[in-house]
C-alpha positions as CSV (number, residue, x, y, z in Angstrom):
1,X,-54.1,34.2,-24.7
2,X,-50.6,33.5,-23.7
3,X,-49.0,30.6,-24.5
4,X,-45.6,28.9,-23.5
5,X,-43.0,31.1,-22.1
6,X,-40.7,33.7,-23.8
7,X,-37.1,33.2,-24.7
8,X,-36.4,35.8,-21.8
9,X,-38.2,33.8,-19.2
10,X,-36.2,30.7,-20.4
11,X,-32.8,32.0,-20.2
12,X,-34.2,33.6,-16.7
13,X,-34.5,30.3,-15.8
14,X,-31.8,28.1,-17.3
15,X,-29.5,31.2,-15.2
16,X,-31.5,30.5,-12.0
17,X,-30.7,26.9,-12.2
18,X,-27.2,27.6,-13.2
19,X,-26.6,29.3,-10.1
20,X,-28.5,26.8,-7.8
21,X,-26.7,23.9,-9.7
22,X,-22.8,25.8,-8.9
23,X,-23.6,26.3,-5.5
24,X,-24.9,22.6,-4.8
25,X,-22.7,20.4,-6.9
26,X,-19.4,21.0,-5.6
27,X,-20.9,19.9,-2.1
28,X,-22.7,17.1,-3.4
29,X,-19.1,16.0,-5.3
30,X,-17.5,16.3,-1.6
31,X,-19.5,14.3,0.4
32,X,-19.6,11.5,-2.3
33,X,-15.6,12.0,-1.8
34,X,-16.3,11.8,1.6
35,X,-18.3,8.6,2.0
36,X,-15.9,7.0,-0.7
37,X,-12.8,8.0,1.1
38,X,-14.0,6.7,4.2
39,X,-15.4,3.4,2.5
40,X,-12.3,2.8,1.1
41,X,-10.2,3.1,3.8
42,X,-12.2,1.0,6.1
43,X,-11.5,-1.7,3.5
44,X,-7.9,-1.3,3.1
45,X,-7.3,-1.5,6.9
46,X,-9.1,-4.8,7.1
47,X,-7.2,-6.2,4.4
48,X,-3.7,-5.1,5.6
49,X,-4.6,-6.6,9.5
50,X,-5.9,-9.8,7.0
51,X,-2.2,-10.3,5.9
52,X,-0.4,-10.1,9.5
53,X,-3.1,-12.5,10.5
54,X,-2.4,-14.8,7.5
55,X,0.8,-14.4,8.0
56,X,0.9,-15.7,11.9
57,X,-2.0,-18.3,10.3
58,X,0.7,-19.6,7.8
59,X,4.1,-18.3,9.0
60,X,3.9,-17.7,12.3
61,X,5.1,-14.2,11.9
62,X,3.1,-10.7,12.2
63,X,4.5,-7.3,11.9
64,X,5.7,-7.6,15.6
65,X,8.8,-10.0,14.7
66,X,9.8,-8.2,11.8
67,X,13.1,-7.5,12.7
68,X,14.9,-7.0,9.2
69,X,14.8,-3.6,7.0
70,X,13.6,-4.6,3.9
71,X,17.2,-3.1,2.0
72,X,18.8,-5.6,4.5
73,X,16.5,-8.9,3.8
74,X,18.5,-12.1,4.0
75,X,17.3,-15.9,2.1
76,X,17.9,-18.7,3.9
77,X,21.4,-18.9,2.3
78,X,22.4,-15.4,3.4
79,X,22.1,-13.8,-0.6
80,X,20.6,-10.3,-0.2
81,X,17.0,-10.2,-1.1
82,X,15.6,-7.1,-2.9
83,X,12.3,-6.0,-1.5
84,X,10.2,-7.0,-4.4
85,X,11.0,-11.0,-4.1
86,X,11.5,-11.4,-0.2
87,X,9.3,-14.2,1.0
88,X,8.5,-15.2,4.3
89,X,9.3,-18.4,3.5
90,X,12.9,-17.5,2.7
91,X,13.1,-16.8,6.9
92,X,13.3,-12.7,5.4
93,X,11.2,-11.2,8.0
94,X,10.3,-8.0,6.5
95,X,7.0,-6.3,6.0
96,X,7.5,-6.6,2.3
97,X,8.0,-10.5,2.9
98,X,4.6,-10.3,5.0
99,X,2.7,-8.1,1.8
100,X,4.3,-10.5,-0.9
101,X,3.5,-13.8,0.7
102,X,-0.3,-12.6,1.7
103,X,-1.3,-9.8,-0.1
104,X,-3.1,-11.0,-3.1
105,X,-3.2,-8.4,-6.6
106,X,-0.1,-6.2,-5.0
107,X,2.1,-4.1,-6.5
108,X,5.9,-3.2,-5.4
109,X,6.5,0.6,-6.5
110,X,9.8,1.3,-4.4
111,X,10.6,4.2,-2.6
112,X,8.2,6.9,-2.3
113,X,9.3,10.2,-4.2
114,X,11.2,8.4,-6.9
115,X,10.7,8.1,-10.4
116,X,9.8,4.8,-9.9
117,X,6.1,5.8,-8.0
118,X,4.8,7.5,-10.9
119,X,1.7,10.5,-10.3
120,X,-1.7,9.5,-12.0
121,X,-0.6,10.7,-15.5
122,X,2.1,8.6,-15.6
123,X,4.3,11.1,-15.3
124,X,6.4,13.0,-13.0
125,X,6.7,11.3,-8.9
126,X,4.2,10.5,-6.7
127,X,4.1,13.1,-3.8
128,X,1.8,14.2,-0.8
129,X,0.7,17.1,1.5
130,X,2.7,15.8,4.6
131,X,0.9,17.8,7.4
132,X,0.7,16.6,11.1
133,X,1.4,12.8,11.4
134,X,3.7,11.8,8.2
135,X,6.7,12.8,8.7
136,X,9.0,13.4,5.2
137,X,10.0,9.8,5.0
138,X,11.3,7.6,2.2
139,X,8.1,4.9,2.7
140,X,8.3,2.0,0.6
141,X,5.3,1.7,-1.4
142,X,2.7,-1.0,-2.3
143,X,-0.6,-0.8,-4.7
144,X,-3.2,-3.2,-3.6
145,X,-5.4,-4.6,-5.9
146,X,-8.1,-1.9,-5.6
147,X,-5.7,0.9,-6.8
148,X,-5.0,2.0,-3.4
149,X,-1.6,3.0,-2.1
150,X,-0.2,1.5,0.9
151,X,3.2,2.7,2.5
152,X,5.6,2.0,5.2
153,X,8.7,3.1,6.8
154,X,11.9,1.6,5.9
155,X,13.3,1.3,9.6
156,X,9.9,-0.5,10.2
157,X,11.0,-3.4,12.8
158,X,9.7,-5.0,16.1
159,X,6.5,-3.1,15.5
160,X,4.8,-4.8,18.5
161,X,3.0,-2.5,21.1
162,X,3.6,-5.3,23.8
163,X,0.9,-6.7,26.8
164,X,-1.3,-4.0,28.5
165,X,0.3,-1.1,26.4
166,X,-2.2,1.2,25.0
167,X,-1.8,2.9,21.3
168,X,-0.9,6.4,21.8
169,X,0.7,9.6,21.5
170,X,3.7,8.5,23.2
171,X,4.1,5.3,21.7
172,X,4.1,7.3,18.0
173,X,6.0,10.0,19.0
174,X,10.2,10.4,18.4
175,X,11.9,7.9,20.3
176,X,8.6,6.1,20.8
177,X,8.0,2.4,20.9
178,X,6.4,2.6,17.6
179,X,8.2,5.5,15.7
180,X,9.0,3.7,12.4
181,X,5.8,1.4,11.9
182,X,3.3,4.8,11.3
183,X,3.0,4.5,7.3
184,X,0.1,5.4,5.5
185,X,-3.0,4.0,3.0
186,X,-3.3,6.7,0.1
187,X,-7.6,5.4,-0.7
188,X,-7.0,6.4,-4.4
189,X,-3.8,5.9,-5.3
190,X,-2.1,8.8,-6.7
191,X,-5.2,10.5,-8.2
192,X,-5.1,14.0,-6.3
193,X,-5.8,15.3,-3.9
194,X,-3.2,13.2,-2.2
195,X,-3.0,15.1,0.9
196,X,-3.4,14.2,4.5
197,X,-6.5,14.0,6.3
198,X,-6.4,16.6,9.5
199,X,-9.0,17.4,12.6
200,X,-10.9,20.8,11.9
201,X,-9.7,23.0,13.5
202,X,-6.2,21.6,12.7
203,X,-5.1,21.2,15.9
204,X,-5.0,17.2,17.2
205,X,-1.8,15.4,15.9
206,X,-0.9,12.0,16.6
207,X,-3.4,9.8,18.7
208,X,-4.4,11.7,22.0
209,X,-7.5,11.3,23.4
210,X,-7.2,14.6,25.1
211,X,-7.5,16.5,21.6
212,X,-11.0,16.8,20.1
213,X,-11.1,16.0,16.3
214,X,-13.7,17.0,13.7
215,X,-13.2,15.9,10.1
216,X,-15.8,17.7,8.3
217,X,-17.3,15.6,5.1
218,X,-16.7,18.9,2.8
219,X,-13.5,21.0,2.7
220,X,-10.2,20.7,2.7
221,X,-9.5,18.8,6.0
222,X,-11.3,15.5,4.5
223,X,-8.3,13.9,2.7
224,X,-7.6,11.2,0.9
225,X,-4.2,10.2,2.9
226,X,-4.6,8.2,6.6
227,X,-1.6,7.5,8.6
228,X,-1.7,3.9,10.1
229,X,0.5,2.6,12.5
230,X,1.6,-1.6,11.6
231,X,1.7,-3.7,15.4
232,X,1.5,-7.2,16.2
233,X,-1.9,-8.8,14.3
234,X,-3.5,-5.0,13.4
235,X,-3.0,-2.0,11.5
236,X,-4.4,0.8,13.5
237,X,-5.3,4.4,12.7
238,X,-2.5,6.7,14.5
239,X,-3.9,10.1,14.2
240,X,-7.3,11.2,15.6
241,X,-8.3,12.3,12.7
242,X,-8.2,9.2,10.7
243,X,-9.2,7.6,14.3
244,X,-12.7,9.8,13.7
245,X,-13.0,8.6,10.0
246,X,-13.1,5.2,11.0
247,X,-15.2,4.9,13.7
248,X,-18.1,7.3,12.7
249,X,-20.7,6.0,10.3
250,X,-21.5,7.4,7.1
């Protein structure tokens, strides 16, 4: 009588599962990628439209009457104000006075691309796929107190949309309204794969509800980069794809 199995019909099997357990795990890895992304950015949204609404609360400011360049911040004496230590209660109105004064846990990294936005080893600078949306920018960048990476545009002023405006395509686009408050929430900081997230097929841009958008939760279009645009009490998505990520459930 036979009993147990031979060594051949073990490694048999230990290969069959081997194959099976290639095939699957890089999907199942991508979807938890996927939900986690998504999760992630959902919170960092609400906590950057938290801060303009603190900051009306306490300040009576939002990103609307921003009307200084952070490099160009001004005290209440007239001193120049590096962006690191500008406060809203200084009179600087700058979005780095609105993430300093309500941002709890944050981080000032400087410019993005220098030395001083380091990559996840520490080493090296902190760069991304720039595909549709971001344009090659020198965004000025924050770390919330998650880990995530939060930047905006330098020229970033006046980013209010106005009464019975709607968020769109032309109001992003060069020349547009709200050309220089489109920055960007990187969900995991500068752990790869720091590139944008796109539509699939890559084909919708900047928000236009007249392009369809599919962000598949595998492959490469899911990325870990959304663009945002900063107006008045909100921080918006402004591209469909990140538009898609954050309205559709899990």
């Amino acid at each position: 009588m036979k009993k147990g199995f031979t060594l051949a019909e073990v490694l048999i099997t230990l290969g069959i599962i081997g194959v099976v357990a290639a095939m699957t795990i890089p999907t199942l890895i991508q979807n938890t990628n996927s939900v986690k992304f998504a999760s992630q950015f959902k919170k960092s949204i609400s906590t950057l439209s938290q801060a303009a609404l603190m900051a009306q609360a306490q300040y009576d400011v939002d990103y609307s009457l921003v009307k200084s360049k952070p490099s160009e911040g001004k005290d209440k004496d007239g001193a120049t104000v590096g962006c690191a230590s500008q406060t809203l209660s200084d009179s600087t109105l700058t979005f780095c006075g609105i993430f300093n004064n309500t941002l709890a846990g944050q981080t000032y990294y400087g410019a993005y691309g220098t030395d001083a936005v380091k990559a996840a080893n520490g080493t090296g600078k902190y760069t991304f796929s720039s595909t549709k949306v971001l344009p090659e920018a020198s965004y000025i960048v924050y770390s919330l107190a998650d880990g995530s990476y939060v930047g905006f545009d330098p020229n970033a002023a006046s980013c209010g949309l106005g009464t019975g405006n709607v968020l769109d395509a032309d109001a992003l686009k060069s020349g547009g309204s709200l050309e220089h408050c489109i920055g960007f929430i990187d969900v995991n900081g500068p752990t790869p794969p720091n590139a944008e997230v796109v539509c699939d097929p890559d084909t919708a841009t900047k928000l236009d509800p007249s392009d369809s958008c599919n962000v598949p939760k595998t492959g490469s279009a899911m990325g870990d980069i959304f663009p945002v645009v900063f107006h008045d009490g909100v921080v918006e998505p402004a591209s469909n794809a990140a538009k898609m990520v954050l309205t559709r459930g899990k």
